[in-house]
C-alpha positions as CSV (number, residue, x, y, z in Angstrom):
1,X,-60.8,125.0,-7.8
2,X,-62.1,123.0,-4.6
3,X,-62.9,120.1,-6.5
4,X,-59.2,120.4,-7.2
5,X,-58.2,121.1,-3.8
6,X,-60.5,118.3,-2.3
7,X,-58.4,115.7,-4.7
8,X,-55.2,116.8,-3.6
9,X,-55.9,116.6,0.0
10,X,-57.5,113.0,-0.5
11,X,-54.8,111.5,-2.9
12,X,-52.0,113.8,-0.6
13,X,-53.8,111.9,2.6
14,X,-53.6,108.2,1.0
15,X,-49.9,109.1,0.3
16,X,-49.2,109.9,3.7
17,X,-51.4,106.6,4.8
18,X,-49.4,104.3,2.5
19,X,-46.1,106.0,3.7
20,X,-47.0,105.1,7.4
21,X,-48.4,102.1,6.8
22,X,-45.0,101.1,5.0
23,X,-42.9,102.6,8.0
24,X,-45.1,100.2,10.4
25,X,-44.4,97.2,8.5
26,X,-40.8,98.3,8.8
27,X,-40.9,99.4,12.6
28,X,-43.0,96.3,13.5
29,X,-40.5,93.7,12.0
30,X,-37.8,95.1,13.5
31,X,-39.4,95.2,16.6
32,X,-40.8,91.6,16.0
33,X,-36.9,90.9,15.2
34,X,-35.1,92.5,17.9
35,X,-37.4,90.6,20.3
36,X,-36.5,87.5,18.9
37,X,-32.9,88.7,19.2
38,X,-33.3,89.0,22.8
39,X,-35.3,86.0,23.1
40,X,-32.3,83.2,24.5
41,X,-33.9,80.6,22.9
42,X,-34.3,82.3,19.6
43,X,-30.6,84.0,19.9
44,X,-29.0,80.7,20.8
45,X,-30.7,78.8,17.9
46,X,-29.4,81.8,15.3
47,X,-26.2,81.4,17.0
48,X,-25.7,77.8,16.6
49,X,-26.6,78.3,12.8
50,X,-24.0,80.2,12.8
51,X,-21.7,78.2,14.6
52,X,-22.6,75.4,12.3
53,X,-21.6,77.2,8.9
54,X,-18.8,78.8,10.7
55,X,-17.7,75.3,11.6
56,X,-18.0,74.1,8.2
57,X,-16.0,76.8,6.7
58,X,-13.3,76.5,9.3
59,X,-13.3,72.7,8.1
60,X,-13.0,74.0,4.1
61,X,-10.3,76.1,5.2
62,X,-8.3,73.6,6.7
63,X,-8.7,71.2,3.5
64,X,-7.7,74.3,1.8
65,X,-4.4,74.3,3.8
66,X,-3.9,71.0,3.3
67,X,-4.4,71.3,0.0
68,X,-2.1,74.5,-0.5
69,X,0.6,73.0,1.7
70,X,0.7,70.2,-0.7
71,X,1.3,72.1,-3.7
72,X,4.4,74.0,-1.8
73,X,5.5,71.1,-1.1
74,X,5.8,69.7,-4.3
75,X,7.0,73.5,-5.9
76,X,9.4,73.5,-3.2
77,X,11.0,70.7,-3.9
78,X,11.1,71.6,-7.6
79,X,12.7,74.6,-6.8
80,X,15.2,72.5,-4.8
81,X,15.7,70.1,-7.8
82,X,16.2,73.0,-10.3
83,X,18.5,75.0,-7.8
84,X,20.6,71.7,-7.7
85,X,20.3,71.4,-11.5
86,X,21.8,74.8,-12.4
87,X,24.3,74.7,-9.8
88,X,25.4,71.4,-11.7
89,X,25.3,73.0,-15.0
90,X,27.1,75.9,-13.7
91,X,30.0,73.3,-12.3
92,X,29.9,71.7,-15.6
93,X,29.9,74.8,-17.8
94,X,33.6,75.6,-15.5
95,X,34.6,72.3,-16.0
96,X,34.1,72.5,-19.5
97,X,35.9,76.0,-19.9
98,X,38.8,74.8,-18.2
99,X,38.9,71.7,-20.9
100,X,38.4,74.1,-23.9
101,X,41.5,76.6,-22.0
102,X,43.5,72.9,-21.6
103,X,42.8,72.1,-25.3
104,X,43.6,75.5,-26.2
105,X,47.4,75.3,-25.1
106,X,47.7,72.4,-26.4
107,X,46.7,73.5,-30.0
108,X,48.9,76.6,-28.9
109,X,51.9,73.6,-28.4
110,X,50.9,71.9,-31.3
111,X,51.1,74.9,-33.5
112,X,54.2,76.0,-32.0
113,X,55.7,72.4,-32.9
114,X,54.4,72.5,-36.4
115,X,56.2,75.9,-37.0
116,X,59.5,74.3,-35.8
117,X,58.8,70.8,-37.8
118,X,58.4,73.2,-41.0
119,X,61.8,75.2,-40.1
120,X,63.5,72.0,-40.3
121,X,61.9,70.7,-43.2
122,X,62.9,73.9,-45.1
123,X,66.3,73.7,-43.5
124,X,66.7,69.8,-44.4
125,X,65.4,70.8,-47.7
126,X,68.5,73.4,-48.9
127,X,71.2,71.3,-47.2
128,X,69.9,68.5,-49.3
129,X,69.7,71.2,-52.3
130,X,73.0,72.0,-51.3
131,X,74.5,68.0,-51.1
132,X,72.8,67.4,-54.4
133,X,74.2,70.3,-56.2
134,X,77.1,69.3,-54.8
135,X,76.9,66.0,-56.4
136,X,76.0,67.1,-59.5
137,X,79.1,69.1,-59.7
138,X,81.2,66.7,-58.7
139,X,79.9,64.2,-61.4
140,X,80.4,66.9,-64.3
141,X,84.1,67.0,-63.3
142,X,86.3,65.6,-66.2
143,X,88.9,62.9,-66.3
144,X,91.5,65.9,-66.3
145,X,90.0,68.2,-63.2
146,X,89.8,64.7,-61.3
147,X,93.1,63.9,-61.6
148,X,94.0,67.7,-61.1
149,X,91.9,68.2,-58.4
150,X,92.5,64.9,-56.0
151,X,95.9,63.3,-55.4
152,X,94.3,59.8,-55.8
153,X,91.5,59.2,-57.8
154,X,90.3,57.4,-55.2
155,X,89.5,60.8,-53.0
156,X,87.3,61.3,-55.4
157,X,85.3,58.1,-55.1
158,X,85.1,58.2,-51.2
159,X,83.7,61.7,-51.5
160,X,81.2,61.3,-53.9
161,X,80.2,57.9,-52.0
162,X,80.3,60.2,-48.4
163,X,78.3,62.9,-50.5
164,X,75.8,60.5,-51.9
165,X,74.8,58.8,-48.3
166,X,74.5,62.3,-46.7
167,X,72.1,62.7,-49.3
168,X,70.5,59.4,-48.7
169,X,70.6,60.1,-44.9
170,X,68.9,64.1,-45.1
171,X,66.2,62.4,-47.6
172,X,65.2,59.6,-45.0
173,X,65.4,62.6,-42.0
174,X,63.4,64.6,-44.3
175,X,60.5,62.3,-45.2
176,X,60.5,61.6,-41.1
177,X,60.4,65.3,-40.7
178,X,57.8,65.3,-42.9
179,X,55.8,62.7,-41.1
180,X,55.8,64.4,-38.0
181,X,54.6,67.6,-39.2
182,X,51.9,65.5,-41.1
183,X,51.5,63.8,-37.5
184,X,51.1,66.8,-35.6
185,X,48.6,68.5,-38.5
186,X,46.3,65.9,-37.7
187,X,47.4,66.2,-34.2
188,X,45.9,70.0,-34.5
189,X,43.2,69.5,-36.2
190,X,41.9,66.6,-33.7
191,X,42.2,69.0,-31.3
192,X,40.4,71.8,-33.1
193,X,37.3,69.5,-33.8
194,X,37.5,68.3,-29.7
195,X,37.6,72.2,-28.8
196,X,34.9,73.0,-30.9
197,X,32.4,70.3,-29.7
198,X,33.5,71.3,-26.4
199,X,32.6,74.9,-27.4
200,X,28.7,73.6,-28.9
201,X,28.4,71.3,-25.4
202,X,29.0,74.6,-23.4
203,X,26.6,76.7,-25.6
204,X,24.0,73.8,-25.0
205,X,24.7,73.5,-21.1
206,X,24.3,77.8,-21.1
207,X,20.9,77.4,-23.0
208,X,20.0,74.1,-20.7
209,X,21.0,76.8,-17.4
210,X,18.8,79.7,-18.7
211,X,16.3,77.1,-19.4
212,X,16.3,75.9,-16.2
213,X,16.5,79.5,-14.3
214,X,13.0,80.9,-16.1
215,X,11.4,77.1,-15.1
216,X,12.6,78.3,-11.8
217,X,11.4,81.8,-12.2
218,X,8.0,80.7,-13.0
219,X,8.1,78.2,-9.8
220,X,9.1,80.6,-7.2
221,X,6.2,82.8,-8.9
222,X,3.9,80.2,-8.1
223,X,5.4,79.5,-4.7
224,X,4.9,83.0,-4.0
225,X,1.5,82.5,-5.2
226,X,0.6,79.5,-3.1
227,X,2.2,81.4,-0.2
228,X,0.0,84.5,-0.4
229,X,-3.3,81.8,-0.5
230,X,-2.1,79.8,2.2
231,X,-1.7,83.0,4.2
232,X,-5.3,84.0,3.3
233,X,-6.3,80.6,4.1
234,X,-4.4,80.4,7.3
235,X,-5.6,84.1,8.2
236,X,-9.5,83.4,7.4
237,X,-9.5,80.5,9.1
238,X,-7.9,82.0,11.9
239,X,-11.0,84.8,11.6
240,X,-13.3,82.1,11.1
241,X,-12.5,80.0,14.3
242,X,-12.2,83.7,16.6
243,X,-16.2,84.1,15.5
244,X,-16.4,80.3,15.9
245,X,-15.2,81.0,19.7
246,X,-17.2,84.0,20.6
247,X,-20.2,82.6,19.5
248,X,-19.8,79.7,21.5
249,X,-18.6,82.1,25.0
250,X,-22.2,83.1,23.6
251,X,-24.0,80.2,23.3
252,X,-22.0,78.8,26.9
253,X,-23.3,82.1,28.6
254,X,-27.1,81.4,27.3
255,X,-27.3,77.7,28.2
256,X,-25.9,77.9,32.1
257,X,-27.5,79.5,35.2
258,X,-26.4,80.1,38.8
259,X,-28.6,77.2,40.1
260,X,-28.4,73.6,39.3
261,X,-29.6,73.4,35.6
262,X,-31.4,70.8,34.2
263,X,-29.7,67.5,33.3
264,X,-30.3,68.3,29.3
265,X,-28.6,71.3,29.7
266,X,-26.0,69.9,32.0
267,X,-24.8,67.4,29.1
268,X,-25.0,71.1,27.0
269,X,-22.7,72.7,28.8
270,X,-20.1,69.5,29.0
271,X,-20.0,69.1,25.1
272,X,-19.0,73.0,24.7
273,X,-16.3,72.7,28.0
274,X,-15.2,69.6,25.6
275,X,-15.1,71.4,22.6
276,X,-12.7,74.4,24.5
277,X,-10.8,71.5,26.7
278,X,-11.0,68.3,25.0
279,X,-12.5,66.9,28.5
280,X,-14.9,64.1,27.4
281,X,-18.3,65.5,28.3
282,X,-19.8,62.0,29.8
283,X,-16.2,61.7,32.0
284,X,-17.4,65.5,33.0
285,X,-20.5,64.9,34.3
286,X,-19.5,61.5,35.7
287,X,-17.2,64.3,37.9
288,X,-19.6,66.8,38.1
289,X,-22.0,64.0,39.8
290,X,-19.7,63.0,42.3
291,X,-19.2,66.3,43.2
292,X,-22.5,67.9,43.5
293,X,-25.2,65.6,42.0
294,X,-24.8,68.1,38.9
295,X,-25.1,71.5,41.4
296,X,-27.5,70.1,43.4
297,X,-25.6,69.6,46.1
298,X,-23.2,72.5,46.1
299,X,-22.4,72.3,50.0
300,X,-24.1,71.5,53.5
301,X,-21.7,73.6,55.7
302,X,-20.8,77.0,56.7
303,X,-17.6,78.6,57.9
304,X,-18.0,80.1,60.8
305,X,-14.6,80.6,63.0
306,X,-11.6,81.6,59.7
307,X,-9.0,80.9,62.6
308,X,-9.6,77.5,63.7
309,X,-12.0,76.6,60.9
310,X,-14.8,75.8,62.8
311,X,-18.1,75.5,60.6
312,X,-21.5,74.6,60.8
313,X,-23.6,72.0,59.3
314,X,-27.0,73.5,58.4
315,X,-28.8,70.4,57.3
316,X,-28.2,68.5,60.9
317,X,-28.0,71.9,63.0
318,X,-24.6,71.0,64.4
319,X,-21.1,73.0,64.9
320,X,-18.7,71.1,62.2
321,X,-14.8,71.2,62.6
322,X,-12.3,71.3,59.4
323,X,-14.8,73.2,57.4
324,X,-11.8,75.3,55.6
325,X,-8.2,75.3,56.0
326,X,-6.7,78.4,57.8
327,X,-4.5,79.2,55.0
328,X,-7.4,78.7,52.6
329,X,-9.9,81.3,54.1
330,X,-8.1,84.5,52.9
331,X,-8.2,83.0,49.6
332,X,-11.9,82.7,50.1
333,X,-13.0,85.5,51.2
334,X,-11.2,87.6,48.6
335,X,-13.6,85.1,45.7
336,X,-16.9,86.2,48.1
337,X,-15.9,90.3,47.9
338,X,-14.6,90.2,44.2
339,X,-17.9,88.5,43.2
340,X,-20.0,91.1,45.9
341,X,-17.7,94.2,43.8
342,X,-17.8,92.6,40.1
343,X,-21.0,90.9,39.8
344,X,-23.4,93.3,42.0
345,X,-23.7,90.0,43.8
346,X,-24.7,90.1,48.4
347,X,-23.0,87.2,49.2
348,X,-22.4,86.1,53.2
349,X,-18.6,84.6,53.0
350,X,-20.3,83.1,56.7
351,X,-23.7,81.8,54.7
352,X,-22.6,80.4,51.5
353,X,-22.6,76.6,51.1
354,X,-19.3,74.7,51.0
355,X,-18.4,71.1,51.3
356,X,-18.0,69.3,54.9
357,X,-15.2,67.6,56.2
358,X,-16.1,64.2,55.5
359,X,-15.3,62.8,59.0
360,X,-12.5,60.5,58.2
361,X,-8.9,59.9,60.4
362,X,-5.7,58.0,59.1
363,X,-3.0,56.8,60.4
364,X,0.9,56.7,59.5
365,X,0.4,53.9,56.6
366,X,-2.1,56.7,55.3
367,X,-4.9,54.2,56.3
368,X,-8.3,55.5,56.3
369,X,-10.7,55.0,58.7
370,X,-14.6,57.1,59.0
371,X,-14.8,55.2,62.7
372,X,-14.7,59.2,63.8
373,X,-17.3,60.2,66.1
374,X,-17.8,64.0,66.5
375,X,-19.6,66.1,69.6
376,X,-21.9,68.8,69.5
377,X,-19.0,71.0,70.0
378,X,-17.4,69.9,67.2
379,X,-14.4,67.9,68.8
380,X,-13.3,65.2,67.2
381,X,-12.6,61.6,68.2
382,X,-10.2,59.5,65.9
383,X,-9.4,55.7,66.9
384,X,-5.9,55.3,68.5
385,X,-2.9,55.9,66.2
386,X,-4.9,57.8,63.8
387,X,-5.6,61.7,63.0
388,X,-8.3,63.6,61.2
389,X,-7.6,63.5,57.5
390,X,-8.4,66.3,54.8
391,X,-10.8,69.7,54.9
392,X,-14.1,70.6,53.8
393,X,-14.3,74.1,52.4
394,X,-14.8,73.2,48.3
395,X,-16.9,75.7,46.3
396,X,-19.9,75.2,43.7
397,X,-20.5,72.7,41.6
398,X,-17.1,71.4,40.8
399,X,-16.5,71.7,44.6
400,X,-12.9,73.5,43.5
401,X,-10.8,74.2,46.8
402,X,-10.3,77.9,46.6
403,X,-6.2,77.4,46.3
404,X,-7.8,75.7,43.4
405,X,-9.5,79.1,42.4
406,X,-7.4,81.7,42.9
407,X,-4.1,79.8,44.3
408,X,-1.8,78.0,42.6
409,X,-3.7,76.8,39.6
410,X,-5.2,79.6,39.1
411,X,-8.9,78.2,37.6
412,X,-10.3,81.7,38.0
413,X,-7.8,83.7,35.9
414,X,-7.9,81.3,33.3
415,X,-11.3,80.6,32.9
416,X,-11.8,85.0,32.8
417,X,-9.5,84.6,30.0
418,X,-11.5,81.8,27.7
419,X,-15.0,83.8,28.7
420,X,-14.1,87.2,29.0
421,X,-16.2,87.9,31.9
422,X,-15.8,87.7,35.8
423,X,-15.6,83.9,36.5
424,X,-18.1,82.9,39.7
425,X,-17.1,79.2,41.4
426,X,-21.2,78.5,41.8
427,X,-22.1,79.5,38.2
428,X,-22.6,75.9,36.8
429,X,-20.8,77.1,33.5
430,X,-17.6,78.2,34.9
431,X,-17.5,75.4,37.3
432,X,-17.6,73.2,34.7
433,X,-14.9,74.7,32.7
434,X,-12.9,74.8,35.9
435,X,-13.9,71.2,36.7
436,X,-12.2,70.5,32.7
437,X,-9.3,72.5,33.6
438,X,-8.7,70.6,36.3
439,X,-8.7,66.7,34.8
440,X,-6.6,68.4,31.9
441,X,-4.2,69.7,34.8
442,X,-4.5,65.7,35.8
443,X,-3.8,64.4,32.3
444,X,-6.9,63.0,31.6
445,X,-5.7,62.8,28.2
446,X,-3.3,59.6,29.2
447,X,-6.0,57.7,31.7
448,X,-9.0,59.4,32.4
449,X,-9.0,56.7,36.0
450,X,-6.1,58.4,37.1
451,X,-7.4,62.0,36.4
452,X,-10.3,61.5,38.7
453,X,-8.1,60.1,41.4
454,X,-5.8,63.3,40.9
455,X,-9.2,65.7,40.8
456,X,-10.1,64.0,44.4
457,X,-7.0,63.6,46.6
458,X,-4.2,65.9,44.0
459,X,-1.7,64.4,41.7
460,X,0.5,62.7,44.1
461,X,-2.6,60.6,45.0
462,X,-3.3,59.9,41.5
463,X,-2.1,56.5,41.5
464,X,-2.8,55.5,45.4
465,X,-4.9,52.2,45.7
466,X,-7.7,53.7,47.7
467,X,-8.2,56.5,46.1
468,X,-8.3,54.3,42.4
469,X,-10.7,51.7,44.2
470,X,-13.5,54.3,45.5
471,X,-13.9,57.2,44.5
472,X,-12.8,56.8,41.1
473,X,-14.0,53.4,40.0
474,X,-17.2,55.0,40.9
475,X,-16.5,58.1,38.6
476,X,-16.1,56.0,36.3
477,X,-19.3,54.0,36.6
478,X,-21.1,57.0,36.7
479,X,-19.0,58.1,33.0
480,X,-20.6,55.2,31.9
481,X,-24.4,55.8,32.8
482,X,-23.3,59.7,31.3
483,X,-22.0,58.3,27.8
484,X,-25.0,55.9,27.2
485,X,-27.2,58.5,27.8
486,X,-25.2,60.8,25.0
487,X,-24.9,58.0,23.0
488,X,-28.6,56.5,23.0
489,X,-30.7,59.2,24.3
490,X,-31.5,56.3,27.2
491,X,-29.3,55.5,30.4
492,X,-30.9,52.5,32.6
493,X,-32.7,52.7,35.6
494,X,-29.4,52.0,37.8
495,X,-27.9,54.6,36.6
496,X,-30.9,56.7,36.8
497,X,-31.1,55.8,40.3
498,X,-27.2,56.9,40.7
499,X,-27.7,60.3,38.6
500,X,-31.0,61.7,39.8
């Protein structure tokens, strides 16, 4: 009994051992896999598997529609064809019935004329029964009855002469009579034989019709069925490329950071802003380095005074005039608290980095001059006949003017609605996308020159000489450097030099 007892404890105690041991294995992979889940590295490189196949689909799919919009094509016009064939037949089937109701009358006519044709025959025949009798009579008269009968003998002559021609004249109108009824006999029968091939072509067109209307039965069937797989098609595809999207609003939040990033992931984040704009990535980052040296260089000045837009420039120690616009400041303050509310963020509107007035005056002829000199109050000096030209005041990476962000163009709003999340002027990803909204604003798409004239000085400046000789003929330099590095891996040491 404890022998018994001893064995079921042991073999009960292995059970429980290998039952744990299993649930370990379990727990531990699951923990070993949901830390790989929330490793970034790991997650994005799962995610842009993902995005890989999903891209591939979406590519099989759109083949697929090709394919399928093809084939209704070519039923649709088959349909078409057959539609116009049985309205054709039907016209002709009319046209045919009115022929075989035509025909009809006329046999009708014809018949009608061979019943009066016989009348006169029959009526020709007794008076010509009646003449000959006649005849006969008179030529079984004696000598005696003549002579009795007629004053002159010759009466009798010029009767029976009369009597005979009648009888010559109703035989010759009978055998005409006779000819027409023969005539219109075959007249009938003609007609009969035309009425009845009429009759087989309409049962033939009828047959060639039905024919026709189950060929385009079964085509509309098919249609319906090409249809209901292009719709699949169209509405997988459609599922397909709104994964495709979240995971890369996924793999764009994983790549960026707050701070300048790295120039490899930089050229990252350009390609997917290209993929959701169509902004070449190199003509990005040719902006982007312009800008900000790729974030590094988000801003050197401070706002200080919102009324008169007095700033300060923290690198030299120095008041700095023009740093923002007076109209602009509400519009920046409101970005600063949002971000502070939505994003848990303690940002000083009065201690966060924008761009300086670049110290430049022009005159009438919009002539540009940087002979400015500016005192440690922050007054400034422009040569005569010329004024200070433009504002600092430019945000983040993209250095986007806040009427850029929340004004009139509305960056902000419309980069929340591609990412889904609060959109942040100094996070490098959403200043990039804004940066791409922007040159697509600019029509980068018809000359990419002219788009980073328009991204500097705004689109009526997009074609202005100065603006197209400086700033973006070196944009476009820098494109350059940007796309040999994406295209070779290598960039040379004057553009390295220009980049880093």
């Amino acid at each position: 009994m404890k022998a018994n007892t001893f064995k079921k404890i042991f073999f009960g105690g292995i059970f429980v051992f290998l039952i744990l041991s299993i649930f370990w294995g379990l727990f531990k992979d699951s923990f070993s896999l949901a830390q790989q889940v929330k490793d970034p590295i790991v997650e994005r490189r799962v995610l842009q598997e993902e995005l890989e196949e999903l891209e591939k689909l979406i590519a099989q799919y759109e083949k697929d529609i090709s394919k399928t919009e093809k084939e209704k094509k070519t039923l649709e016009n088959k349909i078409d064809i057959l539609r116009k064939e049985i309205k054709k037949l039907d016209l002709q089937i009319q046209q045919s019935n009115i022929m075989i109701k035509d025909i009809g009358l006329q046999i009708k006519d014809t018949e009608n004329s061979i019943e009066k044709t016989s009348l006169k025959i029959s009526q020709s025949c007794e008076k010509l029964i009646f003449i000959l009798r006649t005849i006969y009579e008179e030529d079984q008269k004696s000598i005696v009855e003549i002579f009795l009968a007629e004053e002159r003998l010759s009466d009798f002559f010029n009767n029976l002469v009369a009597l005979e021609q009648l009888s010559a004249k109703n035989a010759e109108l009978l055998e005409n009579i006779k000819e027409m009824k023969f005539y219109l006999e075959s007249q009938k029968q003609a007609l009969d034989e035309e009425k009845q091939d009429l009759v087989r072509v309409v049962k033939i067109q009828a047959l060639q019709k039905t024919e026709s209307e189950n060929v385009k039965k079964e085509t509309d069937y098919l249609l319906k069925l090409a249809e209901a797989e292009y719709q699949k098609y169209l509405k997988e595809k459609e599922g397909a490329e709104k994964r495709a999207a979240e995971i890369r609003a996924r793999i764009f939040e994983l790549v960026g950071v707050r701070e300048a990033p790295s120039y490899g992931k930089a050229v990252e984040v350009a390609k997917y802003v290209s993929e959701i704009t169509g902004i070449r990535p190199a003509f990005l980052l040719g902006i982007l380095t312009q800008e900000s040296a790729i974030g590094r260089d988000v801003g050197q000045c401070y706002l200080k005074d919102p009324k008169t837009g007095m700033g300060f420039q923290f690198k030299k120690n120095r008041k700095w005039p023009r740093v923002m616009k007076s109209d602009w400041v509400p519009l920046f303050l409101k970005t600063i608290d949002e971000l502070n509310k939505k994003k848990g963020l303690s940002l000083d509107p009065f201690a966060t980095p924008v761009s300086c007035w670049i110290a430049a005056c022009v005159d009438k002829n919009y002539q540009v001059t940087y002979n400015v000199s500016v005192d440690s109050e922050g007054k400034i000096t422009c040569p005569s006949a010329y004024v200070p030209f433009g504002w600092g005041g430019a945000m983040g990476p993209a250095q986007l003017m806040p009427f850029n962000w929340i004004g009139s163009d509305n960056y902000k709003y419309r980069i929340e609605e591609i990412t889904g999340r609060v959109a942040d002027p100094w996070d490098f990803n959403d200043a990039v996308l804004g940066a791409a909204l922007h040159l697509k604003d600019c029509r980068a798409d018809l000359s990419e020159r002219e788009a980073a004239a328009c991204y500097f000085g705004g689109w009526g400046n997009r074609k202005n000489p100065y603006h197209l000789r400086n700033y973006a003929d070196y944009v476009m330099a820098l494109t350059k450097c940007h796309q040999d590095f994406i295209d070779t891996g290598t960039m040379s040491s004057r553009c390295e030099a220009r980049i880093f």
